[in-house]
VEXGUKOL-778706 format. One line per 5 residues: number of its first residue (from 1); their letters; for each residue x, y, z of N, C-alpha, C, CB. Coordinates in steps of 0.05 Angstrom, whole numbers, plus 5000, padded with zeros to 4 digits. Atoms other than C-alpha are relative to their C-alpha. Glycine has a CB too. Layout:
% residues N
NUM) a) X/Y/Z/X/Y/Z/X/Y/Z/X/Y/Z; ... $
//
This chain:
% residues 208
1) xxxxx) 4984/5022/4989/1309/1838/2120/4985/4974/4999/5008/5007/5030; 5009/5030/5001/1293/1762/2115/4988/4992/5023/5021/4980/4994; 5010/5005/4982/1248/1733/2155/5014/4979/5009/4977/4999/4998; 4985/5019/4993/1288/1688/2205/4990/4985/5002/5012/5001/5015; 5009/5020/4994/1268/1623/2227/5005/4998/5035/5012/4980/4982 $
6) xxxxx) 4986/4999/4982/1272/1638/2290/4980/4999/5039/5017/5028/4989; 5018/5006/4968/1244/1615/2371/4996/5029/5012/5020/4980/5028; 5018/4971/4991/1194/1668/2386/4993/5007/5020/4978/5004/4991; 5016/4994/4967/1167/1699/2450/4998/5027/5002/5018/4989/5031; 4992/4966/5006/1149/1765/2471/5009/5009/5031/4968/5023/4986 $
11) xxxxx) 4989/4993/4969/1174/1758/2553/5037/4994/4988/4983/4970/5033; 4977/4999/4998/1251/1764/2559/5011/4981/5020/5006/5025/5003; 4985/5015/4979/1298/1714/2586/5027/5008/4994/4996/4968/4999; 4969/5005/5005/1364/1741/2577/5010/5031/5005/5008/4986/4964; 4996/4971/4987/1402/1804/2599/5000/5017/4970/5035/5005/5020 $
16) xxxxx) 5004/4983/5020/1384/1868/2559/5025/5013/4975/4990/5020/5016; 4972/4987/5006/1425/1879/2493/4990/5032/4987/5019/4977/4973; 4993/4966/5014/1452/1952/2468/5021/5003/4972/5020/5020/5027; 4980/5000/5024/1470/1968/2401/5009/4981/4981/5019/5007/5007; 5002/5028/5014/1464/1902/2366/5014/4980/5016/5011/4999/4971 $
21) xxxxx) 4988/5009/4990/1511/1875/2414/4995/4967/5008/5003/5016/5015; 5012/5021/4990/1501/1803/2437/4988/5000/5028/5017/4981/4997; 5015/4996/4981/1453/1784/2498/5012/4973/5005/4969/5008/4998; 4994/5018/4993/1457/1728/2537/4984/4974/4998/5006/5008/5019; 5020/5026/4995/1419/1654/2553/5013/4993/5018/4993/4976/4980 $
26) xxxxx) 4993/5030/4981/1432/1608/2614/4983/4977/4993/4994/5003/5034; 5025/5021/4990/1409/1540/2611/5003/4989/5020/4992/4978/4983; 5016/5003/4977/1371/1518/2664/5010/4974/5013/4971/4999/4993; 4999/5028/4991/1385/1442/2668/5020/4986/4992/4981/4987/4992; 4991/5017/5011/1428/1389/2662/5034/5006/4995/4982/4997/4977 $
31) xxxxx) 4968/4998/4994/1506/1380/2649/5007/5027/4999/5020/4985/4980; 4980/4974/5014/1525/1454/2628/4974/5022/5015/5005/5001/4951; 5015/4991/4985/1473/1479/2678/5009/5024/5006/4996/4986/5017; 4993/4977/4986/1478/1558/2693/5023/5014/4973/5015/4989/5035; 4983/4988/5019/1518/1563/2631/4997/5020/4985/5005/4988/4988 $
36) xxxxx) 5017/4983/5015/1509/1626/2598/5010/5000/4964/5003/5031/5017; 4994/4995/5025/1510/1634/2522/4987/5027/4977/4995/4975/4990; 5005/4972/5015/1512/1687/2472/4979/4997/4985/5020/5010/4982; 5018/5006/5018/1455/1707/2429/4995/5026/4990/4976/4985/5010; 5001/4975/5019/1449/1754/2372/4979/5012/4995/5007/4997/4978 $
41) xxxxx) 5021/4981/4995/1403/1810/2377/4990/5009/4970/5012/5026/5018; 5017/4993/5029/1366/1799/2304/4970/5007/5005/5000/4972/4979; 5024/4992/5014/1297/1820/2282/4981/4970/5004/5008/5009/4964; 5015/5020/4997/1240/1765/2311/5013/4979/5009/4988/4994/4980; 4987/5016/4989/1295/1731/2348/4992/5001/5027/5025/5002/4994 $
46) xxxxx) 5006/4993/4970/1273/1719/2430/4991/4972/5010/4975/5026/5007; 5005/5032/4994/1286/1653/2460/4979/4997/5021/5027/4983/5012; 5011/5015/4988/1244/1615/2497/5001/5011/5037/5013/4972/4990; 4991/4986/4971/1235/1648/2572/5012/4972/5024/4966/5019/5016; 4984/5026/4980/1270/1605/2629/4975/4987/5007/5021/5010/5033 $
51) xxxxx) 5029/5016/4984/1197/1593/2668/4991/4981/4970/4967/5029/5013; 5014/5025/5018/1174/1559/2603/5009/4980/4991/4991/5006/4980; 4984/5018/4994/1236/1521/2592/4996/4982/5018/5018/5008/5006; 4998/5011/4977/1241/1503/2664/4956/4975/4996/5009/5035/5031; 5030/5013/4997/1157/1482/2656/5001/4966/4981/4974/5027/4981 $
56) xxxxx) 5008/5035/5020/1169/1432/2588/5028/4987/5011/4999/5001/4953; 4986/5018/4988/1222/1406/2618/4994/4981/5021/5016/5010/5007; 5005/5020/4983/1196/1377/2676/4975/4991/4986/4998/5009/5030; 5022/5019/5024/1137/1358/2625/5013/4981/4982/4984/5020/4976; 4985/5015/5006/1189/1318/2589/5009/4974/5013/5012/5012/4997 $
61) xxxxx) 4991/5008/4978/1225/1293/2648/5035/5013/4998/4993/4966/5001; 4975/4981/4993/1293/1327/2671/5023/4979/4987/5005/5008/5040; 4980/5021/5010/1341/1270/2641/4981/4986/4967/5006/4970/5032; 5006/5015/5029/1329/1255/2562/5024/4990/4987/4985/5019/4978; 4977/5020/5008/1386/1205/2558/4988/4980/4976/5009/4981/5030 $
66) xxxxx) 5006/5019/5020/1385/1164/2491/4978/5011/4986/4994/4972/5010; 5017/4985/5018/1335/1213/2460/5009/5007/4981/4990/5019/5007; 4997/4980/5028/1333/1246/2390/4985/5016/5002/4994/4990/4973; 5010/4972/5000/1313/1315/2388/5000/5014/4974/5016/5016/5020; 5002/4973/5020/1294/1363/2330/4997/5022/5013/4978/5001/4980 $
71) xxxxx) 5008/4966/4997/1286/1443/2340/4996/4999/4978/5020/5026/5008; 5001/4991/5035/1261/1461/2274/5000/5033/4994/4969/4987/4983; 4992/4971/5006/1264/1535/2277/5009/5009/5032/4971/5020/4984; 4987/4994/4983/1320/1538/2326/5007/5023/5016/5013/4994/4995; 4993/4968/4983/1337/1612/2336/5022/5009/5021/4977/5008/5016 $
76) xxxxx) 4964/4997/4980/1381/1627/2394/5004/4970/5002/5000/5017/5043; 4996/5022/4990/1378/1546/2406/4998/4990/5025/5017/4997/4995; 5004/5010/4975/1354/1549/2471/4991/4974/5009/4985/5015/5009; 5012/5032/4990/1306/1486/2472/5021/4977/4992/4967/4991/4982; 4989/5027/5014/1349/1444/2427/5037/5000/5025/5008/5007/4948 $
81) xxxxx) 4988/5000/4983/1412/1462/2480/5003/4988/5025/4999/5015/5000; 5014/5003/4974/1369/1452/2534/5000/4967/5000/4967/5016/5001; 4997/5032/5008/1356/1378/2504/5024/4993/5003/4992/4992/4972; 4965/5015/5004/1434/1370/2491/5006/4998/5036/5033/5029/4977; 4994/5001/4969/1445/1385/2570/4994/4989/5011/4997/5013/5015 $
86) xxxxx) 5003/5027/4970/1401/1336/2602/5001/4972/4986/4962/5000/5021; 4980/5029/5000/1440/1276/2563/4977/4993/4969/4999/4969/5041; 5016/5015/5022/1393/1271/2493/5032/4986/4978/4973/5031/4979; 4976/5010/5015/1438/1227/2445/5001/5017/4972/4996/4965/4993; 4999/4987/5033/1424/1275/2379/4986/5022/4998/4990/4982/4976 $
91) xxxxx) 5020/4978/4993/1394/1338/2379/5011/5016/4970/5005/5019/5036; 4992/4975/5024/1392/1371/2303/4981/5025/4999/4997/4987/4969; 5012/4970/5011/1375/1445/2298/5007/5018/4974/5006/5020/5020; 5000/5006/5027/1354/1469/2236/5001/5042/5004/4966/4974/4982; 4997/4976/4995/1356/1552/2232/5000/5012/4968/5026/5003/5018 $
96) xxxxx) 4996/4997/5029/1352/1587/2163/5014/5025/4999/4974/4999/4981; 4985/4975/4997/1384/1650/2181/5027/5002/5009/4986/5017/5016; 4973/4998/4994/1457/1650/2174/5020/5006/5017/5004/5008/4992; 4987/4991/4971/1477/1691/2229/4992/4983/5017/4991/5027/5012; 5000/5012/4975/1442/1659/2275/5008/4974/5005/4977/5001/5008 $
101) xxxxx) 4996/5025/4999/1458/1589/2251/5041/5000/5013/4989/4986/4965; 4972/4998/4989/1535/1616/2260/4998/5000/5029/5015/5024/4991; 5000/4997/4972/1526/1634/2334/4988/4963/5013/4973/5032/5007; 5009/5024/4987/1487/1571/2343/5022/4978/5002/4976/4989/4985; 4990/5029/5008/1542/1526/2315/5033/5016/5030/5010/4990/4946 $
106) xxxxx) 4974/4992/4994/1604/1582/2353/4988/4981/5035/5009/5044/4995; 4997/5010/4972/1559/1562/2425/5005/4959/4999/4966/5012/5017; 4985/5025/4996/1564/1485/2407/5029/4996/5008/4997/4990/4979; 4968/4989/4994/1638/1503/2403/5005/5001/5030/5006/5032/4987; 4996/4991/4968/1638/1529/2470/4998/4975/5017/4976/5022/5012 $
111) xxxxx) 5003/5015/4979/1608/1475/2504/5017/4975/4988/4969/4996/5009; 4994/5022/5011/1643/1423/2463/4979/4971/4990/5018/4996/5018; 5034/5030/5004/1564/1383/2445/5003/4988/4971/4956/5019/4999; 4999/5028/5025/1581/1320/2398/4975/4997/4990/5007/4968/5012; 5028/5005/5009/1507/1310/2403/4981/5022/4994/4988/4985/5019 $
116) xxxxx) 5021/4979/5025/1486/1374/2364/5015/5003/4968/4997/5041/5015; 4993/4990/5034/1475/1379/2289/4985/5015/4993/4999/4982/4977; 5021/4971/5000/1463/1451/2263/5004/4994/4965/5014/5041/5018; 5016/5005/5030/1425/1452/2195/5004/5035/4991/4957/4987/5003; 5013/4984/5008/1429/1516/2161/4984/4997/4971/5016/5017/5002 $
121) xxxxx) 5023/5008/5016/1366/1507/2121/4975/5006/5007/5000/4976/4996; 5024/5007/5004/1295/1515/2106/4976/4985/5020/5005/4987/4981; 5000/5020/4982/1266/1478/2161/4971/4981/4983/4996/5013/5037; 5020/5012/5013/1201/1452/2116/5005/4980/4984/4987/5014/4987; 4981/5007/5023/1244/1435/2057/5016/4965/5008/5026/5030/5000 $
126) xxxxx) 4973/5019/4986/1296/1395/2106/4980/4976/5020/5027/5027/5027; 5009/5018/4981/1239/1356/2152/4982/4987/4972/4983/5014/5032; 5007/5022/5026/1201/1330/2080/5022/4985/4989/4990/5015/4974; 4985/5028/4995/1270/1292/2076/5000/4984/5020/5024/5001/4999; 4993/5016/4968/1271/1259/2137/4982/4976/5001/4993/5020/5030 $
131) xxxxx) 5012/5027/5000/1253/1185/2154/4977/5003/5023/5024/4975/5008; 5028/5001/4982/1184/1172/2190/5026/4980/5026/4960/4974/4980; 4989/5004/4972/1201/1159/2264/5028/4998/5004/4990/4978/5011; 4966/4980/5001/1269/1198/2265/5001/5008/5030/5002/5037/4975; 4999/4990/4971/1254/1230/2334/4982/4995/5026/4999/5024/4998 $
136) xxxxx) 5009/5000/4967/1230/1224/2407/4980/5025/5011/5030/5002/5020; 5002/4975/4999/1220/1299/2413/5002/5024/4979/5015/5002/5014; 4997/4989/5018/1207/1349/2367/4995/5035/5015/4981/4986/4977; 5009/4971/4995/1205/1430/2379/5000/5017/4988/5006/5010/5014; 5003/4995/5024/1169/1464/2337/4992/5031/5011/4978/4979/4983 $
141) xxxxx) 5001/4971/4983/1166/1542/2353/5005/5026/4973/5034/5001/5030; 4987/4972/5020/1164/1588/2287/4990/5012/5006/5001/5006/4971; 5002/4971/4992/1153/1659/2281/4970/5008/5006/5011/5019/4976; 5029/5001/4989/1087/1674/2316/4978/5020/4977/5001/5017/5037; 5023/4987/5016/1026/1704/2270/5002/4985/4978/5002/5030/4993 $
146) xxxxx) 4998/5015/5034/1048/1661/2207/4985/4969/5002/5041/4993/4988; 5018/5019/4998/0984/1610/2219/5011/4972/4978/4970/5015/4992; 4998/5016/5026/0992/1574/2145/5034/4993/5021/4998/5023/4959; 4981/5008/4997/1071/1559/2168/4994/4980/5023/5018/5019/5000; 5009/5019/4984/1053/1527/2232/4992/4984/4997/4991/5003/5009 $
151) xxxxx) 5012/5023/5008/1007/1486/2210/5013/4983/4977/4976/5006/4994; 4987/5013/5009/1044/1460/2154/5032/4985/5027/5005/5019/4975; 4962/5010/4981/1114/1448/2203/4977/4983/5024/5031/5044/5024; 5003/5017/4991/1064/1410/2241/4991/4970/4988/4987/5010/5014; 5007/5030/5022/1033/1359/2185/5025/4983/4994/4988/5010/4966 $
156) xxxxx) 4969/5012/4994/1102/1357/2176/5020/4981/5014/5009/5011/5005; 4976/5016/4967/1138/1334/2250/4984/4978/4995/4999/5015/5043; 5008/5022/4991/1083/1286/2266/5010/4971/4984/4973/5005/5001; 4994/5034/5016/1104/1224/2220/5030/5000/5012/4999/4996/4955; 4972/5001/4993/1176/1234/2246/5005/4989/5023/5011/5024/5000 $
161) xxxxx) 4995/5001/4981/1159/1233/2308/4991/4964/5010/4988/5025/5011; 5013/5026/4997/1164/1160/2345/4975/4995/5013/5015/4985/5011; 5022/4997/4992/1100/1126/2367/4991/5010/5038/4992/4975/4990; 4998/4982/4973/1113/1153/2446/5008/5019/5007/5008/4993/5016; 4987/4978/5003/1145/1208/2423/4982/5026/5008/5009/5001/4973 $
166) xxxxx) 5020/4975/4991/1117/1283/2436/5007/5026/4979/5006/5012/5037; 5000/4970/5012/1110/1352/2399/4988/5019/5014/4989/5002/4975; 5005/4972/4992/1123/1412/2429/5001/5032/4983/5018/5001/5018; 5017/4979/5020/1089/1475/2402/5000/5030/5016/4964/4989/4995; 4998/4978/4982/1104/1550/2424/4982/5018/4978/5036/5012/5011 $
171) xxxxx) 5016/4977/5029/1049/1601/2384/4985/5027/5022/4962/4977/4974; 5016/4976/4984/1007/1661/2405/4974/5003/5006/5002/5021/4988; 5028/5013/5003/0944/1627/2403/4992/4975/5025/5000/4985/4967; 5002/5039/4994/0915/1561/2446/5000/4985/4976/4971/4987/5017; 4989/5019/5021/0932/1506/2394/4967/4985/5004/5034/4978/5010 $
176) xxxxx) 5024/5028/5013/0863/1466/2356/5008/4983/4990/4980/5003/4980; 4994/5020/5021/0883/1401/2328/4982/5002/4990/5008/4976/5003; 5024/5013/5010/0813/1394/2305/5002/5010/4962/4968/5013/5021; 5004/4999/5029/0811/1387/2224/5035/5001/4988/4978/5033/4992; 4974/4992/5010/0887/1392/2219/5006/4973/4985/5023/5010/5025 $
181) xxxxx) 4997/5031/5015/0909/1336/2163/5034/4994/5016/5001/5002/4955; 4976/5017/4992/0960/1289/2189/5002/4999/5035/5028/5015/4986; 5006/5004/4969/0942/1301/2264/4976/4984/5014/4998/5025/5011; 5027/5023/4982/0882/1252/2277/5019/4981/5009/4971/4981/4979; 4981/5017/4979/0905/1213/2337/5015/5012/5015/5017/4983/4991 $
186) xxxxx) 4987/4986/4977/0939/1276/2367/4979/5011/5016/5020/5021/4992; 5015/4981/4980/0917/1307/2432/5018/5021/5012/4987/4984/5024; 4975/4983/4975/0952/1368/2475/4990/4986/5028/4996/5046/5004; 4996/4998/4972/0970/1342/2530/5005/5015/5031/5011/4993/4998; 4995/4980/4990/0993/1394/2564/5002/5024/4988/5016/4997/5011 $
191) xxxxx) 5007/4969/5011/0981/1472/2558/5017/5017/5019/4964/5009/5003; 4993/4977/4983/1006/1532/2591/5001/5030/4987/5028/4994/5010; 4998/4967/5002/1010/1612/2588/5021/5017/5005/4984/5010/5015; 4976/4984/4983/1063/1660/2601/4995/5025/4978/5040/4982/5002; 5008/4977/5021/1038/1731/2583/4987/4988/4972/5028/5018/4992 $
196) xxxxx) 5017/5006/5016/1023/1730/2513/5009/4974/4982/4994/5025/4987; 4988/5024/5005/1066/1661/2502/4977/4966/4999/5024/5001/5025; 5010/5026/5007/1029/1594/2487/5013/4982/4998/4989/4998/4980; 4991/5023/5006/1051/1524/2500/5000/4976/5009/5015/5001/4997; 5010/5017/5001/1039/1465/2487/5016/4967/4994/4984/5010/4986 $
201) xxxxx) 4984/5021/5008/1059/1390/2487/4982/4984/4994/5019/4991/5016; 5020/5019/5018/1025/1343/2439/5007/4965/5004/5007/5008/4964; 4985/5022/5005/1025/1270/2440/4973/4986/4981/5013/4984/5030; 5019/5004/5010/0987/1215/2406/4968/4994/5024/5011/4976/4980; 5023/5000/4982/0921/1201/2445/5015/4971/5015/4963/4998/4984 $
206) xxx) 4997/5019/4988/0935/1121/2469/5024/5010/5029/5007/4979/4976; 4971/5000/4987/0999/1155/2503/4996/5017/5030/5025/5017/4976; 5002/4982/4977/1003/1181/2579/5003/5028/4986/5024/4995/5024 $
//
């Protein structure tokens, strides 16, 4: 089976599925608060747990009105959702696995969100088009153990991102910028743990 592109973790936020069936998500914040949405029980698919949500969010700030948002390996779409709910003006998630990009685009549907665009694509491929300082927020979360990918999808975000902008980073590791090309001038700002979860929010150094 293809490797998805897909928001990794190894704690559970969502009720247990049976039989491939779909599972659930709530998000946490913001207009569509408590809302639950479906999510397809693929292979390296496991969103984002609520406590770590709920954590970069208030590391964000709870209202990202007039923001641009990327997900670049969206998966269930929890973060990039999460963004659409507390008022971001554009939130594109990029997904390369078909199924999941369907579910992602059936829960837009649901909620009726103007301000999501779902990519099915490549997400490497699709952010080497993209204009330098395109986003506010970026969340960058591929499949955990694939070092070389990471680090590319980060050389990547940073030029996109604007100059007060932030990159957030979910891996299985604590995060080194040190020697990474295209990241001199970043620092993590913030860190955290959850079991064997990692994450992190980057900005440039001059920046709170």
């Amino acid at each position: 089976m293809p490797r998805t592109s897909a928001t990794r973790s190894t704690l559970p936020s969502h009720t247990p599925s049976r039989g491939g069936k779909p599972h659930t998500i709530r998000i946490i914040g913001g207009e569509w608060k408590r809302t639950p949405l479906p999510v397809l029980d693929l292979d390296g698919l496991r969103p984002t747990p609520d406590r770590v949500r709920e954590t970069l969010f208030n590391w964000l700030g709870q209202d990202l009105s007039g923001q641009r948002c990327l997900d670049m390996f969206a998966g269930s779409g929890a973060l990039g959702f999460e963004a659409a709910s507390r008022g971001a003006a554009r939130v594109v998630m990029v997904e390369r696995s078909g199924k999941a990009a369907a579910q992602i685009r059936a829960n837009q549907t649901k909620l009726g969100a103007r301000n999501i665009e779902v990519a099915e694509a490549d997400a490497l491929r699709l952010v080497a088009s993209l204009a330098r300082d395109s986003f506010d927020v970026i969340f960058l979360d591929p499949p955990f153990g694939d070092q070389a990918l990471l680090l590319r999808a980060l050389e990547l975000a940073a030029p996109l991102v604007t100059p007060d902008g932030a990159i957030y980073v979910e891996c299985g590791d604590a995060l080194d910028l040190t020697g990474i090309d295209g990241l001199a001038g970043w620092t993590v700002a913030r860190e955290g743990k959850a079991g064997a979860v990692r994450y992190h929010l980057l900005r440039r150094e001059n920046e709170e």
